[in-house]
C-alpha positions, -999 to +999 in steps of 0.1 A: +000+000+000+014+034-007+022+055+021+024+097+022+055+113+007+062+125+046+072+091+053+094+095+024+110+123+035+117+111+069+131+076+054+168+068+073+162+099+095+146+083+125+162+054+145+190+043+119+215+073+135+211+054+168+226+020+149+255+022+169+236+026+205+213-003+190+244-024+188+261-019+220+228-030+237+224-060+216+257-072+227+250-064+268+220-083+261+239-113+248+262-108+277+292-085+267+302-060+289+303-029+273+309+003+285+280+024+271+287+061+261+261+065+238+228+085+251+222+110+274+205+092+298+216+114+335+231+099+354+210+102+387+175+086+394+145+113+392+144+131+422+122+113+452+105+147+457+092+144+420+082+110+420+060+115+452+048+143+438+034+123+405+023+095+430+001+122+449-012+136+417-022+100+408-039+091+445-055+125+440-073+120+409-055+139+384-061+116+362-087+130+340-085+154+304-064+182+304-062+215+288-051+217+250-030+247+265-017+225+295-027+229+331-029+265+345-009+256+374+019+245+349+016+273+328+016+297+358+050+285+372+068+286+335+053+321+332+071+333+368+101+314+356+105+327+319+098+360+338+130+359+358+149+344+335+141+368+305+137+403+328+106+402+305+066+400+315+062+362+303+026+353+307+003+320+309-011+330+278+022+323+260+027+289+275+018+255+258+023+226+275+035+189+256+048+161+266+088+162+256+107+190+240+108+166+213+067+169+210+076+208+209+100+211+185+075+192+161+048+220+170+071+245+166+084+235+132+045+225+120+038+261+126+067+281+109+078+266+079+062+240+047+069+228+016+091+255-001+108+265+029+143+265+039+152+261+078+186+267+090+203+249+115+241+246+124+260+214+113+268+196+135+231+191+147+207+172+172+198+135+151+160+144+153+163+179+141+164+167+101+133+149+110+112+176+123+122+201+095+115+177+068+082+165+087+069+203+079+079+201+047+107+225+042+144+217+033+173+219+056+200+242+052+234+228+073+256+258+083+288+242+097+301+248+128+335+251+128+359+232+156+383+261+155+352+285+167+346+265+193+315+251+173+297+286+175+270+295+149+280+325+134+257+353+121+276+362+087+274+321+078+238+323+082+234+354+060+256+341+037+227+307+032+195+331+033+172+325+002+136+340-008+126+303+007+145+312+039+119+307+071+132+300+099+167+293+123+168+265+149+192+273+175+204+250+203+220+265+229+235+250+247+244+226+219+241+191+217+267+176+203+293+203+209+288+215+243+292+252+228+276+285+243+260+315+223+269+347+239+246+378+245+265+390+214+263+359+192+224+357+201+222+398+192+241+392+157+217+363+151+188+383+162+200+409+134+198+385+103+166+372+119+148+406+120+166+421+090+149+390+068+119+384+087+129+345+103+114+334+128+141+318+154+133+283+172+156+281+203+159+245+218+170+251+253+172+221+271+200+222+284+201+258+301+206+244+336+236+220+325+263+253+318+299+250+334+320+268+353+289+298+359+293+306+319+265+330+315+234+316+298+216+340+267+186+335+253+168+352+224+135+353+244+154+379+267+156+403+239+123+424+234+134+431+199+134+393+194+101+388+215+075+385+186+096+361+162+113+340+192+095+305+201+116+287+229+112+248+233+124+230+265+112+204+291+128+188+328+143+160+309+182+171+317+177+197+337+156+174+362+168+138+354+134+130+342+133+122+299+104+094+308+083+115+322+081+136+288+067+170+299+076+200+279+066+232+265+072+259+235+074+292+252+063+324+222+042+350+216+007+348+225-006+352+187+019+320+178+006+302+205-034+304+196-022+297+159-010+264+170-033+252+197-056+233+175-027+214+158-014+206+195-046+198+203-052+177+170-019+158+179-026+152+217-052+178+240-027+185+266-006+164+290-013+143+317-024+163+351-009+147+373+026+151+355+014+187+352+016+192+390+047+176+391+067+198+365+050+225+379+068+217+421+099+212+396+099+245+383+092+264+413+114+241+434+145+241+408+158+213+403+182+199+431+203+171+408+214+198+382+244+212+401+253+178+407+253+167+372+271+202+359+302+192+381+306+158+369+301+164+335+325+186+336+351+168+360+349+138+334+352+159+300+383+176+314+397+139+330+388+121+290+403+156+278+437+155+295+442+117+295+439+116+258+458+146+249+486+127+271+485+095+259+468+092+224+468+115+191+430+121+191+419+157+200+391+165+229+364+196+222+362+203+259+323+210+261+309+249+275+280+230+287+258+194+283+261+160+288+291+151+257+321+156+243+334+154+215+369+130+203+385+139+167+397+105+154+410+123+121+446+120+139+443+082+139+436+080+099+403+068+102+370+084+102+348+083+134+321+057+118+352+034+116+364+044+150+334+037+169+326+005+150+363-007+158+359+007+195+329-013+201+338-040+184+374-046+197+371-025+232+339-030+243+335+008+244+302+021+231+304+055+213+279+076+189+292+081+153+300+122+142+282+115+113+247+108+132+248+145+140+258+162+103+288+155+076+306+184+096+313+158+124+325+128+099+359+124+116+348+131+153+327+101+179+304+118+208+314+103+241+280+111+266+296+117+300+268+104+325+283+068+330+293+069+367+328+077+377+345+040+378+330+032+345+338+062+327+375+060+340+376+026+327+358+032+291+389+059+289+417+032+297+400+014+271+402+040+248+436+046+253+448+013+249+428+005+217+440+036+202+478+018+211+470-011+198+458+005+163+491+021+164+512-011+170 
């Protein structure tokens, strides 16, 4: 039976990046050990306070139909938050709830861009965001990210790609893979192409709570000149060690918010209450594993940084922020597909493939840093002897 050509355009963009994560499991499952360095699952349980609260929710009944918008308590406590974060008046009214930022990024995209339209996104990228651009519709246009920058996105390469088709930029900051950090200054330059050719900007923001060494955090919600073309995605995946309990929002003007709400409410008519009340303690609570996870993830890029730079050719990008860094195999002559299939393979090391993330990142692996302590130490000894032994 024929299927629609957005199944087409999504064909090898879904779980075949993730072939290498699929692999190490399949061999702990037939009883390798492997040392697993692939997602960025945190690396602390959800926080008891947070599962009692969802366990009270439940005993309490909220159990019913939500709001398409999200529960007002929800909405209430991202508005006060958004509020101090920005400096700027955030209101309920330009709050949607949905369950992952994942779920919001999809939203956001559905409601900016279609076919004909051009989205630009730096290379190297998230592995879902060629999905959700090409879901709407529109075409991707890579703008590389260059190691020597430190992997920032740069304002003059994006007005050097701008078209009449030109819609839309999706920034992540901070960025998964690289770990890099737009400034107040990068996000003003940015904010220039975007107003001076009418783009809208999406700004994936997950990991705003995950930023090293007190590196300040920008946003372009922050900027009133921004306000009106700005839609901010996030959720309390990293920032509270909870991805399964998928609960995120799009933060954005009011008027882009009630242009959405029936296709959010077409898709899925709000999430569950009861994980509303939850996020909602979260985000008035902060979240008490984030500083915790910010100084291990750091500790451990700077111990995989140092140890390699010592003992091995391959190259660390020590990360501004996250949960990964990123290893250059280009020194060892090989390119980082062949790296991590060898690493696995041969070392029992489990890594993610550059390429999964853009063609800029062909020679490079991302290493997650949320295996605990003794196991990460170890998956680096590893490392270092395999990359001896493909010397010898």
């Amino acid at each position: 039976m024929k299927t629609t050509s957005v199944t087409r355009r999504l064909a090898g963009s879904g779980g075949a990046k993730w072939a290498m994560h699929t692999r190490a499991v399949a061999l702990t499952e037939a009883g390798r050990d492997v040392i697993a360095l692939t997602i960025g699952e945190p690396d602390v349980p959800v926080p008891a306070s947070l599962c009692d609260a969802a366990i009270e929710g439940i005993h309490a009944g909220r159990l019913g139909y939500s709001s398409g918008r999200g529960e007002p308590g929800l909405r209430n406590a991202l508005a006060a938050h958004y509020t101090a974060r920005t400096g700027r008046k955030i209101g309920p009214e330009s709050i949607l709830c949905v369950p992952g930022t994942q779920t919001a990024l999809y939203l956001a995209l559905q409601g900016v861009a279609e076919a004909g339209d051009e989205v630009m996104v730096g290379d190297p990228m998230y592995a879902t965001y060629e999905g959700v651009i090409r879901a709407s519709g529109a075409g991707l246009v890579p703008v590389p990210l260059a190691p020597d920058a430190g992997f920032l996105l740069r304002a003059e390469d994006l007005a050097a790609r701008i078209t009449s088709r030109s819609r839309a930029i999706l920034l992540n900051t901070p960025h998964n893979p690289t770990g890099a950090v737009l400034t107040a200054e990068d996000i003003a330059e940015i904010g220039e192409v975007a107003r001076s050719h009418d783009l809208w900007i999406i700004s994936d923001e997950v990991y705003a709570d995950l930023i090293f060494d007190d590196h300040p955090f920008a946003s372009p919600l922050a900027r009133a000149d921004l306000a009106e073309r700005t839609i901010v995605v996030s959720s309390i995946s990293k920032s509270h060690a909870a991805p399964g309990f998928r609960s995120g929002w799009c933060v954005a003007s009011p008027a882009f918010v009630d242009a959405v709400l029936p296709l959010a409410e077409a898709m899925l008519f709000g999430n569950q209450p009861f994980i509303a009340d939850m996020t909602a303690r979260a985000i008035r609570e902060g979240s008490p594993v984030s500083a915790g996870m910010r100084a291990r993830f750091a500790a451990r890029a700077d111990r995989l940084a140092n140890r390699l730079a010592a003992a091995t050719p391959l190259r660390v990008h020590r990360p501004q922020a996250g949960m990964f860094a990123l290893i250059d195999a280009g020194p060892l002559g090989i390119d980082g597909t062949a790296f991590a299939e060898r690493l696995l393979e041969e070392a029992g090391v489990a890594v993610m493939p550059g390429a999964s993330f853009g063609s800029s990142l062909d020679d490079w692996v991302r290493v997650a840093l949320t295996v605990e302590d003794t196991r990460f130490d170890a998956a680096i000894d590893q490392i270092v002897a395999h990359c001896a032994a493909l010397a010898a």
